[in-house]
PyMOL Python script that loads the backbone (N, CA, C, O; Angstrom):
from pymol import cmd

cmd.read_pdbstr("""\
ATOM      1  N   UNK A   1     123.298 -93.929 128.191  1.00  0.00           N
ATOM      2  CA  UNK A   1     123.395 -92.521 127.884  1.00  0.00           C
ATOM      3  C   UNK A   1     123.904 -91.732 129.095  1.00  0.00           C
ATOM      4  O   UNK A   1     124.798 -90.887 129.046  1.00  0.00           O
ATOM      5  N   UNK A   2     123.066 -92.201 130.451  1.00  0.00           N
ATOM      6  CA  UNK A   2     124.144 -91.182 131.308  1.00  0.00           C
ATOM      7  C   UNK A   2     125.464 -91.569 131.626  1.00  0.00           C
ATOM      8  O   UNK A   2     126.215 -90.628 131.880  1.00  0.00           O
ATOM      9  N   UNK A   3     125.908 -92.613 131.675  1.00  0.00           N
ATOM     10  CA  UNK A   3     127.064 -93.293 131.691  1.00  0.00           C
ATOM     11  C   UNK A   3     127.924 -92.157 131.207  1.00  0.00           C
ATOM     12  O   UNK A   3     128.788 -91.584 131.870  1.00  0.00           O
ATOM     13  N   UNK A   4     127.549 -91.889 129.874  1.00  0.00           N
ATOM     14  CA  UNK A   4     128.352 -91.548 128.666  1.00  0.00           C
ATOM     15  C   UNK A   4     128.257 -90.149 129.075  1.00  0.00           C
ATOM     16  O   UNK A   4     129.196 -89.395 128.820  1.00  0.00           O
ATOM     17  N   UNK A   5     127.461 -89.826 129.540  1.00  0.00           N
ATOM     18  CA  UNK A   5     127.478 -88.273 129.669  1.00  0.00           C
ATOM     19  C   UNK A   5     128.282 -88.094 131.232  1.00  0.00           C
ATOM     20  O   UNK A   5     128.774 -87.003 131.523  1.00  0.00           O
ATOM     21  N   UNK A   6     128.340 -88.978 131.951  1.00  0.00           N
ATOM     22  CA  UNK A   6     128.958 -89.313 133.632  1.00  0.00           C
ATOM     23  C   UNK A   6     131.206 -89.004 132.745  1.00  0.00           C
ATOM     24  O   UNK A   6     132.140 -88.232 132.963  1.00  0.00           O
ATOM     25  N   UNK A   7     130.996 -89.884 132.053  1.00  0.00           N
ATOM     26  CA  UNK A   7     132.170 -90.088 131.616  1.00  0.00           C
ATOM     27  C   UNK A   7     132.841 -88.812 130.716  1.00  0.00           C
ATOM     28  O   UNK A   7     133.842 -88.253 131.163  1.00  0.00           O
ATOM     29  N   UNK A   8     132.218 -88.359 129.370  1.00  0.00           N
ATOM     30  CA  UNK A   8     132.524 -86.602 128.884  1.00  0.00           C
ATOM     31  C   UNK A   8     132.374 -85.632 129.878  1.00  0.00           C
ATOM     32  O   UNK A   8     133.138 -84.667 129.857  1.00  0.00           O
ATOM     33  N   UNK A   9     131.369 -85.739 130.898  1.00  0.00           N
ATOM     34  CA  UNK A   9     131.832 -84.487 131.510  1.00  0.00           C
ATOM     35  C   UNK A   9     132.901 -84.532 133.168  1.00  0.00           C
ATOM     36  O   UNK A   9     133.207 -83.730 134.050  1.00  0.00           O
ATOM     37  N   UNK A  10     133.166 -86.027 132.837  1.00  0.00           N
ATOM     38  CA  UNK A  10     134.514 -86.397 134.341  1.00  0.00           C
ATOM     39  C   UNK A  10     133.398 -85.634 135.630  1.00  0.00           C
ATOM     40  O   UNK A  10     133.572 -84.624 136.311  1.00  0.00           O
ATOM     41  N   UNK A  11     132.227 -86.625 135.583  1.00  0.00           N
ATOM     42  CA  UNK A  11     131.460 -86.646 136.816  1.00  0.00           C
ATOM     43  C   UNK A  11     132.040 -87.156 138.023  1.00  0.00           C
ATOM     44  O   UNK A  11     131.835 -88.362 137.884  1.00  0.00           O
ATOM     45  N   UNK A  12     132.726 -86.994 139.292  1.00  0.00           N
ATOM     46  CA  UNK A  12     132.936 -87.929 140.023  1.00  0.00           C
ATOM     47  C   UNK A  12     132.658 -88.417 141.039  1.00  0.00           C
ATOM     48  O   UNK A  12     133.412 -88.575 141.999  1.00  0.00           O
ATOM     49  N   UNK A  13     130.938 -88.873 140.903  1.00  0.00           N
ATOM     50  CA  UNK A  13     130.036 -89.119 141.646  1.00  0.00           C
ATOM     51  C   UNK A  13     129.105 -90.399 140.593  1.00  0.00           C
ATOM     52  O   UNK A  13     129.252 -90.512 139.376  1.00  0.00           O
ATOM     53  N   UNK A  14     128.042 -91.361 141.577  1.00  0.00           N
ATOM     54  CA  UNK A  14     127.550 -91.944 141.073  1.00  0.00           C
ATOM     55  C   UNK A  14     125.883 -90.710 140.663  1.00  0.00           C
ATOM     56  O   UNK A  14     125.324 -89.954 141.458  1.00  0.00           O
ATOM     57  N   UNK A  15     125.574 -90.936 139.347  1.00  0.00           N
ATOM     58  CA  UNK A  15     124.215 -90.325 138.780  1.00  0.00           C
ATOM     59  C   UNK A  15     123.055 -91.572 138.846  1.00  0.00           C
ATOM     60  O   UNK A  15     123.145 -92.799 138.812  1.00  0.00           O
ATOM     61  N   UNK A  16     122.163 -90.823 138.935  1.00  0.00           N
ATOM     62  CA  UNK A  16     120.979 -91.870 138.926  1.00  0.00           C
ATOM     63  C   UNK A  16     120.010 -91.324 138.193  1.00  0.00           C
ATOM     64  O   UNK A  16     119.665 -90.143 138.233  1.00  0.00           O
ATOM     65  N   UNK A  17     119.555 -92.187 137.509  1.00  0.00           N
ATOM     66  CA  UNK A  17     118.502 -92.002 136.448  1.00  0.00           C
ATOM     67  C   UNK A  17     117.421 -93.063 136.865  1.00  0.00           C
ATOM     68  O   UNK A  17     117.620 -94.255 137.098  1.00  0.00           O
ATOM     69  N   UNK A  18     115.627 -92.022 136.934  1.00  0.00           N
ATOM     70  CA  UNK A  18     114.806 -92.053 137.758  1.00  0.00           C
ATOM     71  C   UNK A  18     113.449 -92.185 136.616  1.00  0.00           C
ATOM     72  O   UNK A  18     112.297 -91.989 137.001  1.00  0.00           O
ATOM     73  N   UNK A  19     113.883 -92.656 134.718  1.00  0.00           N
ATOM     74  CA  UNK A  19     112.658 -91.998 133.963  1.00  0.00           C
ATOM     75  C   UNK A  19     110.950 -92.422 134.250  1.00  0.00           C
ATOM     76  O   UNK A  19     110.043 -92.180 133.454  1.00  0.00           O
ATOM     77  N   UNK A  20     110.818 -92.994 135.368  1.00  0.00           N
ATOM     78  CA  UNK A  20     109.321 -92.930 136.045  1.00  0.00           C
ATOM     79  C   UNK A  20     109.068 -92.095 136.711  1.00  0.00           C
ATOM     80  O   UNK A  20     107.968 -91.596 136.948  1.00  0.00           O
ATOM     81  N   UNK A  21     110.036 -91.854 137.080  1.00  0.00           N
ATOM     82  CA  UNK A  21     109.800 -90.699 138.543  1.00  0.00           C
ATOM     83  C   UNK A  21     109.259 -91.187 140.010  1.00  0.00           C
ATOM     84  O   UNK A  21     108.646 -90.545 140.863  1.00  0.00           O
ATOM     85  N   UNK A  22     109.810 -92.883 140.003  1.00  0.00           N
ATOM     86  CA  UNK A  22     109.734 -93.495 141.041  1.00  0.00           C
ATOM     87  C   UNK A  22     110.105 -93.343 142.544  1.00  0.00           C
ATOM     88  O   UNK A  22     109.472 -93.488 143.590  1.00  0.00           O
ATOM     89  N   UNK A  23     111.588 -92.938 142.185  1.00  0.00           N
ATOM     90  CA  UNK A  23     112.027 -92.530 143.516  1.00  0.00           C
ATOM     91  C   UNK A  23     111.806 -91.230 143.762  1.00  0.00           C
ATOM     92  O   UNK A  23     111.365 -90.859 144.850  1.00  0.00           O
ATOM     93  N   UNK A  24     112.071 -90.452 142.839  1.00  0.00           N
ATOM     94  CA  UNK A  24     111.837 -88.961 143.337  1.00  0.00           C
ATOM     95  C   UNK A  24     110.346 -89.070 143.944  1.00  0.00           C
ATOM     96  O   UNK A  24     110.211 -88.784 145.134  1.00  0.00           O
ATOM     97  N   UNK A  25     108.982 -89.551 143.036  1.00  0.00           N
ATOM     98  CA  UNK A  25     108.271 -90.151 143.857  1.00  0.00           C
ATOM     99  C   UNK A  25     107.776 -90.350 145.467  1.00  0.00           C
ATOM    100  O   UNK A  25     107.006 -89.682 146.157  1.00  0.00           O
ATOM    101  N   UNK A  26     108.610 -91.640 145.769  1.00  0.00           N
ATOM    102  CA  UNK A  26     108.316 -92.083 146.676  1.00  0.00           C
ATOM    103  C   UNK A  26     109.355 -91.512 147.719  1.00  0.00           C
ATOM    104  O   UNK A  26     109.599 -92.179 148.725  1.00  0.00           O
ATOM    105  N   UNK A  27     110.016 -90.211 147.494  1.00  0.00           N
ATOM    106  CA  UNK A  27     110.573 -89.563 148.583  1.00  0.00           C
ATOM    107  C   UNK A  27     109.285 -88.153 148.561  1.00  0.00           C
ATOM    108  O   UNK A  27     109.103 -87.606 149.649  1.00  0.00           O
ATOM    109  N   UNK A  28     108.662 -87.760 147.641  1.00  0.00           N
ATOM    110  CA  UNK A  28     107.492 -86.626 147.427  1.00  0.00           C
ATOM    111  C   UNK A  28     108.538 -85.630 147.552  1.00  0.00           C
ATOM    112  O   UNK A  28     108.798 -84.950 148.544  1.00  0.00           O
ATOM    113  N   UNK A  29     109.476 -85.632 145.676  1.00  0.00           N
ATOM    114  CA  UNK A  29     109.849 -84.821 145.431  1.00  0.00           C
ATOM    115  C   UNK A  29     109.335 -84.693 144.155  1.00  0.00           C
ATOM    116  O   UNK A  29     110.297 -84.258 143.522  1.00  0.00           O
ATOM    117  N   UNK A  30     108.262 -84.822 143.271  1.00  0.00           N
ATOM    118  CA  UNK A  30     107.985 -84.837 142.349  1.00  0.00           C
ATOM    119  C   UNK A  30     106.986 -83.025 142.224  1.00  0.00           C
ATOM    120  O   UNK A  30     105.991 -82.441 142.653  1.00  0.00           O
ATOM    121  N   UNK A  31     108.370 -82.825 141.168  1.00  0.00           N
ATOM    122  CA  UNK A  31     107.224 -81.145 141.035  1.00  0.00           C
ATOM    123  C   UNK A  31     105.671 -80.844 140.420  1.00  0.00           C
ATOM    124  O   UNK A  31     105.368 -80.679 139.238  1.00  0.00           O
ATOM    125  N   UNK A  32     104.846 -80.828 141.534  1.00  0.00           N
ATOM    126  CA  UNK A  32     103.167 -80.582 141.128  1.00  0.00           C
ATOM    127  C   UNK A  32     103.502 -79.962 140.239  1.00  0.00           C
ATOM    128  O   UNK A  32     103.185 -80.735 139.336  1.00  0.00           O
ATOM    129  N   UNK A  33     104.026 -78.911 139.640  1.00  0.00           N
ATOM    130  CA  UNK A  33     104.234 -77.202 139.098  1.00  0.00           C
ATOM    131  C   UNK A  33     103.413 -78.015 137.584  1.00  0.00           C
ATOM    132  O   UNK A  33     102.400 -77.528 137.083  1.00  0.00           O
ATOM    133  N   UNK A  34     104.096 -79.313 137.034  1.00  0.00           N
ATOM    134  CA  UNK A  34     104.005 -79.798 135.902  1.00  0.00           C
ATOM    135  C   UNK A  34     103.219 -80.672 135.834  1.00  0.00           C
ATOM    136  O   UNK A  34     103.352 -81.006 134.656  1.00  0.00           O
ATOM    137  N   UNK A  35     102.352 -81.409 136.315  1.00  0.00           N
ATOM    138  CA  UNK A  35     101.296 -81.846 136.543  1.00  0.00           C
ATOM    139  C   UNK A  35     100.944 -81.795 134.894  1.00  0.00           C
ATOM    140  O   UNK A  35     101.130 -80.763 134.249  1.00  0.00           O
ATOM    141  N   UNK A  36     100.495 -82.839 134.383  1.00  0.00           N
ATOM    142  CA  UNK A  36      99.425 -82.723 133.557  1.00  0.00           C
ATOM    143  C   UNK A  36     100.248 -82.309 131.705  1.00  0.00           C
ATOM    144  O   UNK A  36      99.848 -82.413 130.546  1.00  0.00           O
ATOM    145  N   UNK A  37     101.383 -81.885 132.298  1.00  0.00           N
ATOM    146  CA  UNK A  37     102.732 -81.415 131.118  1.00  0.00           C
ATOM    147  C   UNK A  37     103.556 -82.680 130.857  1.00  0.00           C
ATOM    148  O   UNK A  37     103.734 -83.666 131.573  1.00  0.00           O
ATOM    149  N   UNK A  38     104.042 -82.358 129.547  1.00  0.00           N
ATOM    150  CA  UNK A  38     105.278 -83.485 129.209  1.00  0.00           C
ATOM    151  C   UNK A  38     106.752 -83.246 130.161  1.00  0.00           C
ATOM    152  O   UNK A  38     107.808 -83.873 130.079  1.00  0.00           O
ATOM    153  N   UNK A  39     106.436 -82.267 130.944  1.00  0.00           N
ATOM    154  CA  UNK A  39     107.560 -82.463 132.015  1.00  0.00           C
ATOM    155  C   UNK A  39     107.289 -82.672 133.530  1.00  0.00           C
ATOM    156  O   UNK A  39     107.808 -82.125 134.503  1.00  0.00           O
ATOM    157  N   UNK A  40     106.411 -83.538 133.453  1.00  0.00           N
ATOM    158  CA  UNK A  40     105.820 -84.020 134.667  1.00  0.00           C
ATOM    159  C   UNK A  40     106.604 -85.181 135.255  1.00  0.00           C
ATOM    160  O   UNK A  40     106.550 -86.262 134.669  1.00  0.00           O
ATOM    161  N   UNK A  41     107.144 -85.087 136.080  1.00  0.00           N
ATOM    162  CA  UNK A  41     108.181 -86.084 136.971  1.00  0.00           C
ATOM    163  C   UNK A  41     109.640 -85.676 136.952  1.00  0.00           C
ATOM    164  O   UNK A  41     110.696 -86.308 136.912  1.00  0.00           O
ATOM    165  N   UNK A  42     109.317 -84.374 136.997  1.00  0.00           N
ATOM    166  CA  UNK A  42     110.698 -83.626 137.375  1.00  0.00           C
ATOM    167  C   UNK A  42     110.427 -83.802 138.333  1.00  0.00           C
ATOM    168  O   UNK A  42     109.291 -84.000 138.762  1.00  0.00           O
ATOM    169  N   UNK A  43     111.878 -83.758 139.169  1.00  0.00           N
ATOM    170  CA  UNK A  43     112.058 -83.031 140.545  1.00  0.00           C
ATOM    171  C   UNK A  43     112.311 -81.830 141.170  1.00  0.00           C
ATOM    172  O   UNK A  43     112.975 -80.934 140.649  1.00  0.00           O
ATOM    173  N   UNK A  44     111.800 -81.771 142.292  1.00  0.00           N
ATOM    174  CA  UNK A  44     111.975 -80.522 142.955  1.00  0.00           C
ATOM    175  C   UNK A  44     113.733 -80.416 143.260  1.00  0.00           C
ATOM    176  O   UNK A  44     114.458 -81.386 143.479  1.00  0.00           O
ATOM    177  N   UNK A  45     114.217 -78.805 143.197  1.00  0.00           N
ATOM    178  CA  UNK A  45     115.460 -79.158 143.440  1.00  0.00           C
ATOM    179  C   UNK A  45     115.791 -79.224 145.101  1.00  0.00           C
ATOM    180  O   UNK A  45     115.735 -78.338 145.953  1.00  0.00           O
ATOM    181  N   UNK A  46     116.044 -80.208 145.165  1.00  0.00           N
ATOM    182  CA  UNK A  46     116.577 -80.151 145.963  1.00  0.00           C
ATOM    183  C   UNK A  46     118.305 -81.370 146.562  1.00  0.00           C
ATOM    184  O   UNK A  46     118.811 -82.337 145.992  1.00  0.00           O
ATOM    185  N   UNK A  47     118.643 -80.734 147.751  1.00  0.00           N
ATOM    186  CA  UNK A  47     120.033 -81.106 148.232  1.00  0.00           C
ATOM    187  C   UNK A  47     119.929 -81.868 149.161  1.00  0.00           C
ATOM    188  O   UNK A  47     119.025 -81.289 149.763  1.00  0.00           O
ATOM    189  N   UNK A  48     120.216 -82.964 149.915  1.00  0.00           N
ATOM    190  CA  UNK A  48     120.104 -83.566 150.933  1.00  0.00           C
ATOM    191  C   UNK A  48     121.381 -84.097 151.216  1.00  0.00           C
ATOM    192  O   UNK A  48     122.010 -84.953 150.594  1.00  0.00           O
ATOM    193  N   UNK A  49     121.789 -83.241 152.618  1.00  0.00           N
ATOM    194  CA  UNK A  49     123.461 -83.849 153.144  1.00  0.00           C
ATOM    195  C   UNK A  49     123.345 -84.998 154.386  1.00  0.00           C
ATOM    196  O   UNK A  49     122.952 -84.753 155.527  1.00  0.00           O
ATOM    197  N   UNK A  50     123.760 -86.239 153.902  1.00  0.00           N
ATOM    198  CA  UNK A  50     123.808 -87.058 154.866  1.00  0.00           C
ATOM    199  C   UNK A  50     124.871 -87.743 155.473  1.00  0.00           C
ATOM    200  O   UNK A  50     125.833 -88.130 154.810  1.00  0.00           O
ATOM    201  N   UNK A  51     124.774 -87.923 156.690  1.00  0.00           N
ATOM    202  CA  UNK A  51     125.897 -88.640 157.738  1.00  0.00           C
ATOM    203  C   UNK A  51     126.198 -90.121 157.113  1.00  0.00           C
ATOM    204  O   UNK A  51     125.627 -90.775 156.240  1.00  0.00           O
ATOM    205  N   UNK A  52     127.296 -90.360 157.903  1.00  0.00           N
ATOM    206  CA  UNK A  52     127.994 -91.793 157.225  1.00  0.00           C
ATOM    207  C   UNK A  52     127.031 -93.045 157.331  1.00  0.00           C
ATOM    208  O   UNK A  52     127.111 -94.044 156.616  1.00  0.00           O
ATOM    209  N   UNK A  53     126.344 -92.885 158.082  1.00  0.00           N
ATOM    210  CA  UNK A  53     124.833 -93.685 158.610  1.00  0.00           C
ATOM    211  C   UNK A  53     123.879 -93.791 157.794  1.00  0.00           C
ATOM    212  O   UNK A  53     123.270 -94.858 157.709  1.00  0.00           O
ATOM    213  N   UNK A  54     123.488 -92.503 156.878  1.00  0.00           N
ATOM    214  CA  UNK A  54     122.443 -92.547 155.990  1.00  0.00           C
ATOM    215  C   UNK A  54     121.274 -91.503 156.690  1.00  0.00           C
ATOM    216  O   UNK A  54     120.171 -91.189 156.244  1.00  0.00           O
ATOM    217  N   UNK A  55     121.811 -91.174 157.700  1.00  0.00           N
ATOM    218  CA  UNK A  55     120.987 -90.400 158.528  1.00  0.00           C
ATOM    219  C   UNK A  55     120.951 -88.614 157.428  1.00  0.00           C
ATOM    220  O   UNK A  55     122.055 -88.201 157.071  1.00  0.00           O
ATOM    221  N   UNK A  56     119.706 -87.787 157.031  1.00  0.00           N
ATOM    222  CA  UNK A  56     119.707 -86.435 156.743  1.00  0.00           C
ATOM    223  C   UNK A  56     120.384 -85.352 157.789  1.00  0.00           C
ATOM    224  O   UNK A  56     120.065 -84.982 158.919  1.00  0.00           O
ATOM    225  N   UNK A  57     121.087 -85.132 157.208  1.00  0.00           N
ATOM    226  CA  UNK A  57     121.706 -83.794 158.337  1.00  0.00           C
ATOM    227  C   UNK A  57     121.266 -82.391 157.792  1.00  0.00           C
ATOM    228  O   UNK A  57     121.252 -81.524 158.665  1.00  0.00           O
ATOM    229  N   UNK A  58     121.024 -82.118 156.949  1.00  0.00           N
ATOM    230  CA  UNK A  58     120.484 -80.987 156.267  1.00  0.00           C
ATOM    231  C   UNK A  58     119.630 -81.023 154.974  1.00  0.00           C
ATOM    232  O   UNK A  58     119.779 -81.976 154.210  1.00  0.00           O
ATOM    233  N   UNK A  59     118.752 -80.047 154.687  1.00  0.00           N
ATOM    234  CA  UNK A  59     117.989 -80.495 153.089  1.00  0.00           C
ATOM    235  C   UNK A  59     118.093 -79.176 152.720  1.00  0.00           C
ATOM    236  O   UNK A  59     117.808 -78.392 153.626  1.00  0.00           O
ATOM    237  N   UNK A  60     118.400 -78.706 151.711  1.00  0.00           N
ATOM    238  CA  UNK A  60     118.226 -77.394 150.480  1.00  0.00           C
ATOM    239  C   UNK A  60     117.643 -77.569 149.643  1.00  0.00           C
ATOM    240  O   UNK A  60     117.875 -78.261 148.651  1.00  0.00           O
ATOM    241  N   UNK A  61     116.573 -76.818 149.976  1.00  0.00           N
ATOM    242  CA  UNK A  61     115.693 -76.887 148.971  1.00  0.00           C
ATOM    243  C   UNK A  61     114.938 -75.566 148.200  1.00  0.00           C
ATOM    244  O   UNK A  61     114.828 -74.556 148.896  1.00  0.00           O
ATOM    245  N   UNK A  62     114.468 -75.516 146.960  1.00  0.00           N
ATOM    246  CA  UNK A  62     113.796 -74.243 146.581  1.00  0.00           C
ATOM    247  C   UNK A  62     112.930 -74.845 145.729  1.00  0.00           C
ATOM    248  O   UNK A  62     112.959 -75.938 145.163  1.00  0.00           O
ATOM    249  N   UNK A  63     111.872 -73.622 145.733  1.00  0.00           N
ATOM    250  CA  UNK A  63     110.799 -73.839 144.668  1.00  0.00           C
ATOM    251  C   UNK A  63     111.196 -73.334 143.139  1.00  0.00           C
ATOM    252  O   UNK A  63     110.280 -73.407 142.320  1.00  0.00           O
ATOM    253  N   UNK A  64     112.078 -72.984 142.819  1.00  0.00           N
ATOM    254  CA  UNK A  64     112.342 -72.765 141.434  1.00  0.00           C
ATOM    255  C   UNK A  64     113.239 -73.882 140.897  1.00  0.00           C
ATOM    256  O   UNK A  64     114.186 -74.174 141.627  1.00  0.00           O
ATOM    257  N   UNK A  65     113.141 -74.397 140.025  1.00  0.00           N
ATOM    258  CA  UNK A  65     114.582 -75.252 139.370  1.00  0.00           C
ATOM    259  C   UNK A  65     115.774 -74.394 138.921  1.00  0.00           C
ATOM    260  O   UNK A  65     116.878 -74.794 138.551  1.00  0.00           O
ATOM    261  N   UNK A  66     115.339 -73.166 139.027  1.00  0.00           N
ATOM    262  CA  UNK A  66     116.492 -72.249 138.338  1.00  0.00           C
ATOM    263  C   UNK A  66     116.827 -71.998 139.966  1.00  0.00           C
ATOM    264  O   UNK A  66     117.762 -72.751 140.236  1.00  0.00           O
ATOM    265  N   UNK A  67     116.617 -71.594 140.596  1.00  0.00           N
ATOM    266  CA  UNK A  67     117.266 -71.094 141.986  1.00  0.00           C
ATOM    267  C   UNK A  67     118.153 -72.792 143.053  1.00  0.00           C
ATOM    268  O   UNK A  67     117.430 -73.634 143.587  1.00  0.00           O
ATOM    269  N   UNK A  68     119.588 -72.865 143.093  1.00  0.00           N
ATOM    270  CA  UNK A  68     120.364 -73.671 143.808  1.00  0.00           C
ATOM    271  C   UNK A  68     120.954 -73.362 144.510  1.00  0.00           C
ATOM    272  O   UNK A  68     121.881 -72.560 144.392  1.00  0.00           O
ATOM    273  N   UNK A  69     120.560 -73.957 145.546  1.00  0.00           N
ATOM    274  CA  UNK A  69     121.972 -73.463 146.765  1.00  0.00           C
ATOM    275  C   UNK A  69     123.168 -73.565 146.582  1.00  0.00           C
ATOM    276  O   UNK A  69     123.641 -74.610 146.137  1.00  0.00           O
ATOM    277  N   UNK A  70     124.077 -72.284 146.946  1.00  0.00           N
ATOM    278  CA  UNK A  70     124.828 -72.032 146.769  1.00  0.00           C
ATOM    279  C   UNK A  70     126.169 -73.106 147.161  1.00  0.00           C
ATOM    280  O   UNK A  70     126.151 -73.464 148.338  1.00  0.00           O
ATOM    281  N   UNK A  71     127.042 -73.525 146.525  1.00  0.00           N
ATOM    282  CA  UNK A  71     128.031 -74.168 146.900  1.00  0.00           C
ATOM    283  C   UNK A  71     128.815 -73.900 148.161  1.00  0.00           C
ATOM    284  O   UNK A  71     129.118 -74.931 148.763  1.00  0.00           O
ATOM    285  N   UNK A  72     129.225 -72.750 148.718  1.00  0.00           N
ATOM    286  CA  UNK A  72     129.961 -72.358 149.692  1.00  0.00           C
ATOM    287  C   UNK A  72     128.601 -72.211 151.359  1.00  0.00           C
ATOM    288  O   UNK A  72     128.759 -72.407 152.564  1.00  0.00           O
ATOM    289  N   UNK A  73     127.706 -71.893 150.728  1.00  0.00           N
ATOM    290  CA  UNK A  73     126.826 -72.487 151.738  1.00  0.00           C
ATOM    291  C   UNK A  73     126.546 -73.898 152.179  1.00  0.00           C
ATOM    292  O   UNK A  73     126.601 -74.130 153.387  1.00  0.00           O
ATOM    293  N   UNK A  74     126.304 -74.698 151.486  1.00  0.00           N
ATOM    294  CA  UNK A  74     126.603 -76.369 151.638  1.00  0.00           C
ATOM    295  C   UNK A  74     128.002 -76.211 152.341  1.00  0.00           C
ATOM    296  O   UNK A  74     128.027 -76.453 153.548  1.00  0.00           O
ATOM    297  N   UNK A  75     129.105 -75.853 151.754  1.00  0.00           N
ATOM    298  CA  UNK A  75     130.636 -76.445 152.320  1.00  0.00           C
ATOM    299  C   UNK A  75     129.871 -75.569 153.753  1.00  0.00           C
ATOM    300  O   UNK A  75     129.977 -76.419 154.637  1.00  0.00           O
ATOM    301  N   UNK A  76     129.552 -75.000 154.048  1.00  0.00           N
ATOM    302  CA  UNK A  76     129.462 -74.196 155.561  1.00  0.00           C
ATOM    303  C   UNK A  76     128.966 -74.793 156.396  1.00  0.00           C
ATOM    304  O   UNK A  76     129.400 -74.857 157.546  1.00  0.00           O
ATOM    305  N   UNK A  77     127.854 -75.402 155.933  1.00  0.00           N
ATOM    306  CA  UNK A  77     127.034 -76.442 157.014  1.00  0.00           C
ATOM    307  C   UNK A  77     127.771 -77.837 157.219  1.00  0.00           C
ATOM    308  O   UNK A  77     127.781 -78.441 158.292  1.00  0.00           O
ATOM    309  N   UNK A  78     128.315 -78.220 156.185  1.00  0.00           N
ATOM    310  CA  UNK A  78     129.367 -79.224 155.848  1.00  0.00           C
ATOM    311  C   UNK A  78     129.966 -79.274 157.217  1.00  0.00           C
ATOM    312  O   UNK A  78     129.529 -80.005 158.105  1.00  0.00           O
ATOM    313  N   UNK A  79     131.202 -78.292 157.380  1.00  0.00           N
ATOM    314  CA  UNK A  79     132.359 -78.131 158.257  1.00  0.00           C
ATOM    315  C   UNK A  79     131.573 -77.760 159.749  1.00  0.00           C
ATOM    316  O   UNK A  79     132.302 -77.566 160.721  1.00  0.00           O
ATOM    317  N   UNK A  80     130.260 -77.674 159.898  1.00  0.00           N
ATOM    318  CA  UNK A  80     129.659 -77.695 161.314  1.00  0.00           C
ATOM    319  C   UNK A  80     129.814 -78.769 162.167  1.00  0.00           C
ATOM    320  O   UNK A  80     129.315 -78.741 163.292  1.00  0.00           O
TER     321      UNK A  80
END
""", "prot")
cmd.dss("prot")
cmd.show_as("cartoon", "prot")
cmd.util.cbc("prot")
cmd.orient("prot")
């Protein structure tokens, strides 16, 4: 299914699908907010920009799922 949805919407990035909530998990991005709800093992949103190494160079993050950092802010820290 995400394949298919990777492919209709010309994603061009690899997606990962997480339905335990394993990795989000075991990085402790799993949103408390839902605890105890049928939408429990969402993730928190967040962004993580990393070096060719694997090393974090920056994280964006917010407490709302509706609130994302802005695209032209990422490209900004990007070109630092």
């Amino acid at each position: 299914m995400l394949a298919q949805f990777a492919e209709r919407e010309k994603v061009g990035f690899t997606l990962l699908s997480d339905p335990k909530a394993e990795i989000i998990g075991a990085f402790g991005l799993i949103n408390e907010r839902f605890r105890g709800t049928a939408w429990y093992g969402v993730a928190l949103p967040i962004t993580f920009v990393f070096d060719t190494k694997g090393i974090v160079l920056h994280r964006f993050s917010q407490r709302d799922y509706k609130n994302r950092p802005d695209v032209n802010e990422i490209l900004k820290i990007l070109k630092k």
